[in-house]
BAMIFI-659355 format. One record per residue (C-alpha): chain; x, y, z. Coordinates in nm, 4 decimals. Layout:
<recs>
["A", [X, Y, Z]] ...
</recs>
This chain:
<recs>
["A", [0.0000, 0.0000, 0.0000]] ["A", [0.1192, 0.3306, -0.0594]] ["A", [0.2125, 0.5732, 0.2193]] ["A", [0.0950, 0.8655, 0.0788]] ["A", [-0.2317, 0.8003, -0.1491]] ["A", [-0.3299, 0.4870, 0.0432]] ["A", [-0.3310, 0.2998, -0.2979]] ["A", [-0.2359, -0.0636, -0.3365]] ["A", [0.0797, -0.0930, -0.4819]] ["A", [0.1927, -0.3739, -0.7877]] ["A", [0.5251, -0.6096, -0.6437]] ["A", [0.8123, -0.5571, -0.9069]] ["A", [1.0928, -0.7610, -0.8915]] ["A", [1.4154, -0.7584, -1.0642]] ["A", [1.5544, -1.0477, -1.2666]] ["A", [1.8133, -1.0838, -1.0323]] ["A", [1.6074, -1.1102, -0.7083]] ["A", [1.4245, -1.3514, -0.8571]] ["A", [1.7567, -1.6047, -0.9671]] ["A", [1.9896, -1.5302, -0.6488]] ["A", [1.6592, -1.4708, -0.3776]] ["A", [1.8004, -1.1262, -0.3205]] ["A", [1.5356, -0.9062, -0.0877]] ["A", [1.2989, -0.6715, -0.2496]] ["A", [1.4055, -0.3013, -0.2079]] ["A", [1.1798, -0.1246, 0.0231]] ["A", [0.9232, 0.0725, -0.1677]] ["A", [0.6786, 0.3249, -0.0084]] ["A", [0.4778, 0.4941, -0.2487]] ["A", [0.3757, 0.4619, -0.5920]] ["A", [0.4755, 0.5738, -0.9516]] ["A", [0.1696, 0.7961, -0.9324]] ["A", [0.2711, 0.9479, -0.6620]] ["A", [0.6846, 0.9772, -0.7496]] ["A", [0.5559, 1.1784, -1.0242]] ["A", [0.3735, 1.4275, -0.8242]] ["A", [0.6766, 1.5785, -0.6711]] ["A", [0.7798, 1.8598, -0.8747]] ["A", [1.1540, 1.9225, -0.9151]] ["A", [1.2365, 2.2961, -0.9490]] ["A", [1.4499, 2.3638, -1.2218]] ["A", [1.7982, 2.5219, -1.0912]] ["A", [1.8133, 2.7332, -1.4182]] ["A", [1.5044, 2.9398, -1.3196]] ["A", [1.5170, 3.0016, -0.8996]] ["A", [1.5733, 3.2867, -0.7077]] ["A", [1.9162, 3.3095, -0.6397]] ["A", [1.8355, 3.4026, -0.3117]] ["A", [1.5623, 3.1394, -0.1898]] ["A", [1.5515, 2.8539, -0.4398]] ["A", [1.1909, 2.9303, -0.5120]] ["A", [1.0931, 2.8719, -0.8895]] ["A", [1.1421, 3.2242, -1.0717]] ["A", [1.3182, 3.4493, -1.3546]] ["A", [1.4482, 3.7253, -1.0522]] ["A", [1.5234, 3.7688, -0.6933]] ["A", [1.2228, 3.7187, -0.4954]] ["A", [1.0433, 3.9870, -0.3000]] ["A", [1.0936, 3.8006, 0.0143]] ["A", [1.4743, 3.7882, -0.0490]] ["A", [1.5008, 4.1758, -0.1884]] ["A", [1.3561, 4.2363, 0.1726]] ["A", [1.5813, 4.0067, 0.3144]] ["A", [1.8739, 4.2228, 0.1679]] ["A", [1.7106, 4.5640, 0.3016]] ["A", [1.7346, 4.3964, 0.6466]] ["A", [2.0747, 4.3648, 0.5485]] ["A", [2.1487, 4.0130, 0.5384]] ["A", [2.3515, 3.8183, 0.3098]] ["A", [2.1637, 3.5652, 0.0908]] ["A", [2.1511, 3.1991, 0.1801]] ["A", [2.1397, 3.1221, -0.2217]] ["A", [1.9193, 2.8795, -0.0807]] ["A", [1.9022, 2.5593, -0.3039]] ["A", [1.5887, 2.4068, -0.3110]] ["A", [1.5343, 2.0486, -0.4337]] ["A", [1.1174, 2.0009, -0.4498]] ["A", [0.8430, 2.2354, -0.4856]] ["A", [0.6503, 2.2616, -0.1518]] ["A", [0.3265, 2.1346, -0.3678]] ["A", [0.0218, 1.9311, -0.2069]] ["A", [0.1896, 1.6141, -0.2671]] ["A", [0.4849, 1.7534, -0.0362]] ["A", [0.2743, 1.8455, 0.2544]] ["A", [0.1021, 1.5229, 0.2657]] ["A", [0.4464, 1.3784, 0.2918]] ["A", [0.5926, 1.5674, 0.5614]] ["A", [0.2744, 1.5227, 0.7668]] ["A", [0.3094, 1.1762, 0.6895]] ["A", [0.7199, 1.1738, 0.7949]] ["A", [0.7253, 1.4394, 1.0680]] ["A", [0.3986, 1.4175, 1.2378]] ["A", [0.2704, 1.0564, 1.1718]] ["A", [0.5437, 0.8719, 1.2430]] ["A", [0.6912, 0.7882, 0.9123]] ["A", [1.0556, 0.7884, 0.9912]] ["A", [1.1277, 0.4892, 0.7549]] ["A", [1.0085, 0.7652, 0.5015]] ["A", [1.3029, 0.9484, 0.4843]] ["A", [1.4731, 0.6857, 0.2662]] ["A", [1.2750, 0.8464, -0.0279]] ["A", [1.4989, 1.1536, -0.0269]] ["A", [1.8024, 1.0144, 0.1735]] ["A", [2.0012, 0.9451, -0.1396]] ["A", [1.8956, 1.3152, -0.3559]] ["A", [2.0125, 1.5248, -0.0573]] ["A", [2.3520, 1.3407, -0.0265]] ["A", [2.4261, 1.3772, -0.3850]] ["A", [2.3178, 1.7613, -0.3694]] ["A", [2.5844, 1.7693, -0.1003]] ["A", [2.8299, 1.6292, -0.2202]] ["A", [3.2042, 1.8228, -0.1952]] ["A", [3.0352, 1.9881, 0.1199]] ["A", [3.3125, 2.0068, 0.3836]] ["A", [3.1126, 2.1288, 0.6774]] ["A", [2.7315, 2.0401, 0.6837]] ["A", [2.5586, 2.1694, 0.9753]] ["A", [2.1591, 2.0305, 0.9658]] ["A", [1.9140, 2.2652, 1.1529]] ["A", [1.8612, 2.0921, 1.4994]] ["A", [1.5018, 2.0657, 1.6968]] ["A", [1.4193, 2.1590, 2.0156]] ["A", [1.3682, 1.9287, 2.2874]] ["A", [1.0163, 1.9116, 2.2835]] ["A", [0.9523, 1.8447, 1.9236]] ["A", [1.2642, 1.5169, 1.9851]] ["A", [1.0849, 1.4185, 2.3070]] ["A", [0.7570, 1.3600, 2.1107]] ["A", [0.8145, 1.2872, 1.7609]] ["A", [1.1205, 1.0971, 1.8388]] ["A", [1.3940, 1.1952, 1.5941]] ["A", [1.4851, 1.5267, 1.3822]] ["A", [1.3859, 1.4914, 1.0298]] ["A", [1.6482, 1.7007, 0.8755]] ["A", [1.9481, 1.4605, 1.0653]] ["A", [1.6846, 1.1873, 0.8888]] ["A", [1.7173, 1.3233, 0.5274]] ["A", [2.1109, 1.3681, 0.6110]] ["A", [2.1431, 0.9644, 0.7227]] ["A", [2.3813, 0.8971, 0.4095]] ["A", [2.5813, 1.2266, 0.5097]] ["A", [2.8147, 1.3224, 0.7733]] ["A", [2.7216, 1.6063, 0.9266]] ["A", [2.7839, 1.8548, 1.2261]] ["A", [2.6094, 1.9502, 1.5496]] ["A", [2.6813, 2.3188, 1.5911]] ["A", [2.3516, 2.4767, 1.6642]] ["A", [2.1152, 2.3190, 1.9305]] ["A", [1.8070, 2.4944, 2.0338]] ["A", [1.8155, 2.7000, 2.3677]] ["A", [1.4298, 2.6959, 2.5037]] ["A", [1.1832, 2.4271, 2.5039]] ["A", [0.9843, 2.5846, 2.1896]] ["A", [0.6172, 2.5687, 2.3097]] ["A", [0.5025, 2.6967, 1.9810]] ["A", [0.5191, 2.4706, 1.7020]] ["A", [0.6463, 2.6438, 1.3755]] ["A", [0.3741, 2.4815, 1.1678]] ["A", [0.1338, 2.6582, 1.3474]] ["A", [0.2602, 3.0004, 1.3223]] ["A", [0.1569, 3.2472, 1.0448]] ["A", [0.3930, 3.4713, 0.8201]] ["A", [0.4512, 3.7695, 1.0635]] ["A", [0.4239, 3.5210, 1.3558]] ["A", [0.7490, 3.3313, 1.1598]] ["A", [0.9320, 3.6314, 1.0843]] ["A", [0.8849, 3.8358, 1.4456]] ["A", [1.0697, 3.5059, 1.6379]] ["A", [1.3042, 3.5816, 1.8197]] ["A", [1.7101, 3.3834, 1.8042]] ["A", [1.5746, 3.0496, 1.8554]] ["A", [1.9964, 2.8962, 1.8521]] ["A", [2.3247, 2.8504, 2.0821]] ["A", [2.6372, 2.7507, 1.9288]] ["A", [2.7424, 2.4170, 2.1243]] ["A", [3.0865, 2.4470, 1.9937]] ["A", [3.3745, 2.7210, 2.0666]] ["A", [3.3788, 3.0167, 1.8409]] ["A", [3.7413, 2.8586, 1.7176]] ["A", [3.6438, 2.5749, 1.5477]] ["A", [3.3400, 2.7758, 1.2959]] ["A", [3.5329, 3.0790, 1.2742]] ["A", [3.6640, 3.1257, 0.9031]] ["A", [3.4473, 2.8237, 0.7776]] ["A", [3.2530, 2.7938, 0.4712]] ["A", [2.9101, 2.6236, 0.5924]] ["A", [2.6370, 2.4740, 0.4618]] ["A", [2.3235, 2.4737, 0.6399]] ["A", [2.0697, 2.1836, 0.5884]] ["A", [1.6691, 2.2009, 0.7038]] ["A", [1.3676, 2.0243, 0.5257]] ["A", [1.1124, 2.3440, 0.3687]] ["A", [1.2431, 2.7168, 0.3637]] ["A", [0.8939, 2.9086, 0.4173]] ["A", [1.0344, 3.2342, 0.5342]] ["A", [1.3681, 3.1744, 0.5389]] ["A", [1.3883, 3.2828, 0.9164]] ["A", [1.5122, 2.9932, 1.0740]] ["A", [1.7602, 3.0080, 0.8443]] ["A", [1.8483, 3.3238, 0.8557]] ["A", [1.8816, 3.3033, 1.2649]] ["A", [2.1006, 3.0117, 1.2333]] ["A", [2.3408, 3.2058, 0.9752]] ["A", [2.2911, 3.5211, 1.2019]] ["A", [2.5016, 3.3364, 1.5063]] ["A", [2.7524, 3.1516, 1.2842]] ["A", [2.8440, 3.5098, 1.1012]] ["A", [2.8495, 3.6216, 1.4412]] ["A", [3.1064, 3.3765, 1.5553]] ["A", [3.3713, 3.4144, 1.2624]] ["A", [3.2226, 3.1888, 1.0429]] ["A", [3.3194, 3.3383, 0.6657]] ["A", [3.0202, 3.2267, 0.4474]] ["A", [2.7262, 3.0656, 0.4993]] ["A", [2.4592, 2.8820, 0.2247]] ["A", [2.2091, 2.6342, 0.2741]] ["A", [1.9967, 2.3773, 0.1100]] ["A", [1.6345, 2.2575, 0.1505]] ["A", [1.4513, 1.9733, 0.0646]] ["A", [1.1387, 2.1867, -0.0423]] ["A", [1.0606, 2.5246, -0.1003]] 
</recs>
Protein backbone atom coordinates (compact mmCIF):
# COMPACT_ATOMS: atom_id res chain seq x y z
CA UNK A 1 0.00 0.00 0.00
CA UNK A 2 1.19 3.31 -0.59
CA UNK A 3 2.12 5.73 2.19
CA UNK A 4 0.95 8.65 0.79
CA UNK A 5 -2.32 8.00 -1.49
CA UNK A 6 -3.30 4.87 0.43
CA UNK A 7 -3.31 3.00 -2.98
CA UNK A 8 -2.36 -0.64 -3.36
CA UNK A 9 0.80 -0.93 -4.82
CA UNK A 10 1.93 -3.74 -7.88
CA UNK A 11 5.25 -6.10 -6.44
CA UNK A 12 8.12 -5.57 -9.07
CA UNK A 13 10.93 -7.61 -8.91
CA UNK A 14 14.15 -7.58 -10.64
CA UNK A 15 15.54 -10.48 -12.67
CA UNK A 16 18.13 -10.84 -10.32
CA UNK A 17 16.07 -11.10 -7.08
CA UNK A 18 14.24 -13.51 -8.57
CA UNK A 19 17.57 -16.05 -9.67
CA UNK A 20 19.90 -15.30 -6.49
CA UNK A 21 16.59 -14.71 -3.78
CA UNK A 22 18.00 -11.26 -3.21
CA UNK A 23 15.36 -9.06 -0.88
CA UNK A 24 12.99 -6.71 -2.50
CA UNK A 25 14.06 -3.01 -2.08
CA UNK A 26 11.80 -1.25 0.23
CA UNK A 27 9.23 0.72 -1.68
CA UNK A 28 6.79 3.25 -0.08
CA UNK A 29 4.78 4.94 -2.49
CA UNK A 30 3.76 4.62 -5.92
CA UNK A 31 4.75 5.74 -9.52
CA UNK A 32 1.70 7.96 -9.32
CA UNK A 33 2.71 9.48 -6.62
CA UNK A 34 6.85 9.77 -7.50
CA UNK A 35 5.56 11.78 -10.24
CA UNK A 36 3.74 14.27 -8.24
CA UNK A 37 6.77 15.79 -6.71
CA UNK A 38 7.80 18.60 -8.75
CA UNK A 39 11.54 19.22 -9.15
CA UNK A 40 12.37 22.96 -9.49
CA UNK A 41 14.50 23.64 -12.22
CA UNK A 42 17.98 25.22 -10.91
CA UNK A 43 18.13 27.33 -14.18
CA UNK A 44 15.04 29.40 -13.20
CA UNK A 45 15.17 30.02 -9.00
CA UNK A 46 15.73 32.87 -7.08
CA UNK A 47 19.16 33.09 -6.40
CA UNK A 48 18.36 34.03 -3.12
CA UNK A 49 15.62 31.39 -1.90
CA UNK A 50 15.52 28.54 -4.40
CA UNK A 51 11.91 29.30 -5.12
CA UNK A 52 10.93 28.72 -8.89
CA UNK A 53 11.42 32.24 -10.72
CA UNK A 54 13.18 34.49 -13.55
CA UNK A 55 14.48 37.25 -10.52
CA UNK A 56 15.23 37.69 -6.93
CA UNK A 57 12.23 37.19 -4.95
CA UNK A 58 10.43 39.87 -3.00
CA UNK A 59 10.94 38.01 0.14
CA UNK A 60 14.74 37.88 -0.49
CA UNK A 61 15.01 41.76 -1.88
CA UNK A 62 13.56 42.36 1.73
CA UNK A 63 15.81 40.07 3.14
CA UNK A 64 18.74 42.23 1.68
CA UNK A 65 17.11 45.64 3.02
CA UNK A 66 17.35 43.96 6.47
CA UNK A 67 20.75 43.65 5.48
CA UNK A 68 21.49 40.13 5.38
CA UNK A 69 23.52 38.18 3.10
CA UNK A 70 21.64 35.65 0.91
CA UNK A 71 21.51 31.99 1.80
CA UNK A 72 21.40 31.22 -2.22
CA UNK A 73 19.19 28.80 -0.81
CA UNK A 74 19.02 25.59 -3.04
CA UNK A 75 15.89 24.07 -3.11
CA UNK A 76 15.34 20.49 -4.34
CA UNK A 77 11.17 20.01 -4.50
CA UNK A 78 8.43 22.35 -4.86
CA UNK A 79 6.50 22.62 -1.52
CA UNK A 80 3.27 21.35 -3.68
CA UNK A 81 0.22 19.31 -2.07
CA UNK A 82 1.90 16.14 -2.67
CA UNK A 83 4.85 17.53 -0.36
CA UNK A 84 2.74 18.46 2.54
CA UNK A 85 1.02 15.23 2.66
CA UNK A 86 4.46 13.78 2.92
CA UNK A 87 5.93 15.67 5.61
CA UNK A 88 2.74 15.23 7.67
CA UNK A 89 3.09 11.76 6.89
CA UNK A 90 7.20 11.74 7.95
CA UNK A 91 7.25 14.39 10.68
CA UNK A 92 3.99 14.17 12.38
CA UNK A 93 2.70 10.56 11.72
CA UNK A 94 5.44 8.72 12.43
CA UNK A 95 6.91 7.88 9.12
CA UNK A 96 10.56 7.88 9.91
CA UNK A 97 11.28 4.89 7.55
CA UNK A 98 10.09 7.65 5.01
CA UNK A 99 13.03 9.48 4.84
CA UNK A 100 14.73 6.86 2.66
CA UNK A 101 12.75 8.46 -0.28
CA UNK A 102 14.99 11.54 -0.27
CA UNK A 103 18.02 10.14 1.74
CA UNK A 104 20.01 9.45 -1.40
CA UNK A 105 18.96 13.15 -3.56
CA UNK A 106 20.13 15.25 -0.57
CA UNK A 107 23.52 13.41 -0.26
CA UNK A 108 24.26 13.77 -3.85
CA UNK A 109 23.18 17.61 -3.69
CA UNK A 110 25.84 17.69 -1.00
CA UNK A 111 28.30 16.29 -2.20
CA UNK A 112 32.04 18.23 -1.95
CA UNK A 113 30.35 19.88 1.20
CA UNK A 114 33.13 20.07 3.84
CA UNK A 115 31.13 21.29 6.77
CA UNK A 116 27.32 20.40 6.84
CA UNK A 117 25.59 21.69 9.75
CA UNK A 118 21.59 20.30 9.66
CA UNK A 119 19.14 22.65 11.53
CA UNK A 120 18.61 20.92 14.99
CA UNK A 121 15.02 20.66 16.97
CA UNK A 122 14.19 21.59 20.16
CA UNK A 123 13.68 19.29 22.87
CA UNK A 124 10.16 19.12 22.84
CA UNK A 125 9.52 18.45 19.24
CA UNK A 126 12.64 15.17 19.85
CA UNK A 127 10.85 14.19 23.07
CA UNK A 128 7.57 13.60 21.11
CA UNK A 129 8.15 12.87 17.61
CA UNK A 130 11.20 10.97 18.39
CA UNK A 131 13.94 11.95 15.94
CA UNK A 132 14.85 15.27 13.82
CA UNK A 133 13.86 14.91 10.30
CA UNK A 134 16.48 17.01 8.76
CA UNK A 135 19.48 14.61 10.65
CA UNK A 136 16.85 11.87 8.89
CA UNK A 137 17.17 13.23 5.27
CA UNK A 138 21.11 13.68 6.11
CA UNK A 139 21.43 9.64 7.23
CA UNK A 140 23.81 8.97 4.10
CA UNK A 141 25.81 12.27 5.10
CA UNK A 142 28.15 13.22 7.73
CA UNK A 143 27.22 16.06 9.27
CA UNK A 144 27.84 18.55 12.26
CA UNK A 145 26.09 19.50 15.50
CA UNK A 146 26.81 23.19 15.91
CA UNK A 147 23.52 24.77 16.64
CA UNK A 148 21.15 23.19 19.31
CA UNK A 149 18.07 24.94 20.34
CA UNK A 150 18.16 27.00 23.68
CA UNK A 151 14.30 26.96 25.04
CA UNK A 152 11.83 24.27 25.04
CA UNK A 153 9.84 25.85 21.90
CA UNK A 154 6.17 25.69 23.10
CA UNK A 155 5.02 26.97 19.81
CA UNK A 156 5.19 24.71 17.02
CA UNK A 157 6.46 26.44 13.75
CA UNK A 158 3.74 24.82 11.68
CA UNK A 159 1.34 26.58 13.47
CA UNK A 160 2.60 30.00 13.22
CA UNK A 161 1.57 32.47 10.45
CA UNK A 162 3.93 34.71 8.20
CA UNK A 163 4.51 37.69 10.63
CA UNK A 164 4.24 35.21 13.56
CA UNK A 165 7.49 33.31 11.60
CA UNK A 166 9.32 36.31 10.84
CA UNK A 167 8.85 38.36 14.46
CA UNK A 168 10.70 35.06 16.38
CA UNK A 169 13.04 35.82 18.20
CA UNK A 170 17.10 33.83 18.04
CA UNK A 171 15.75 30.50 18.55
CA UNK A 172 19.96 28.96 18.52
CA UNK A 173 23.25 28.50 20.82
CA UNK A 174 26.37 27.51 19.29
CA UNK A 175 27.42 24.17 21.24
CA UNK A 176 30.86 24.47 19.94
CA UNK A 177 33.74 27.21 20.67
CA UNK A 178 33.79 30.17 18.41
CA UNK A 179 37.41 28.59 17.18
CA UNK A 180 36.44 25.75 15.48
CA UNK A 181 33.40 27.76 12.96
CA UNK A 182 35.33 30.79 12.74
CA UNK A 183 36.64 31.26 9.03
CA UNK A 184 34.47 28.24 7.78
CA UNK A 185 32.53 27.94 4.71
CA UNK A 186 29.10 26.24 5.92
CA UNK A 187 26.37 24.74 4.62
CA UNK A 188 23.24 24.74 6.40
CA UNK A 189 20.70 21.84 5.88
CA UNK A 190 16.69 22.01 7.04
CA UNK A 191 13.68 20.24 5.26
CA UNK A 192 11.12 23.44 3.69
CA UNK A 193 12.43 27.17 3.64
CA UNK A 194 8.94 29.09 4.17
CA UNK A 195 10.34 32.34 5.34
CA UNK A 196 13.68 31.74 5.39
CA UNK A 197 13.88 32.83 9.16
CA UNK A 198 15.12 29.93 10.74
CA UNK A 199 17.60 30.08 8.44
CA UNK A 200 18.48 33.24 8.56
CA UNK A 201 18.82 33.03 12.65
CA UNK A 202 21.01 30.12 12.33
CA UNK A 203 23.41 32.06 9.75
CA UNK A 204 22.91 35.21 12.02
CA UNK A 205 25.02 33.36 15.06
CA UNK A 206 27.52 31.52 12.84
CA UNK A 207 28.44 35.10 11.01
CA UNK A 208 28.50 36.22 14.41
CA UNK A 209 31.06 33.76 15.55
CA UNK A 210 33.71 34.14 12.62
CA UNK A 211 32.23 31.89 10.43
CA UNK A 212 33.19 33.38 6.66
CA UNK A 213 30.20 32.27 4.47
CA UNK A 214 27.26 30.66 4.99
CA UNK A 215 24.59 28.82 2.25
CA UNK A 216 22.09 26.34 2.74
CA UNK A 217 19.97 23.77 1.10
CA UNK A 218 16.34 22.57 1.51
CA UNK A 219 14.51 19.73 0.65
CA UNK A 220 11.39 21.87 -0.42
CA UNK A 221 10.61 25.25 -1.00
Amino acid sequence: MCEICGGDMPAFYQIDQILFNRTQVDQFICSDCQHQFCPIDPKHVCLGCGKSADTLCDDCLQWQRYGKQLLNNQALYEYNTIMQTYFRTYKFEGGYHLKNIFCAEMSRALRGRRIIVPIPAAEDTLHERGFNQVEGLLSHVKYQQWLKVRWIQKDNQVKKNRRERLSTRQPFILQVTPEVVRSQEVMLVDDVYTTGRTLYHAADLLYANGVKNVCSITLAR
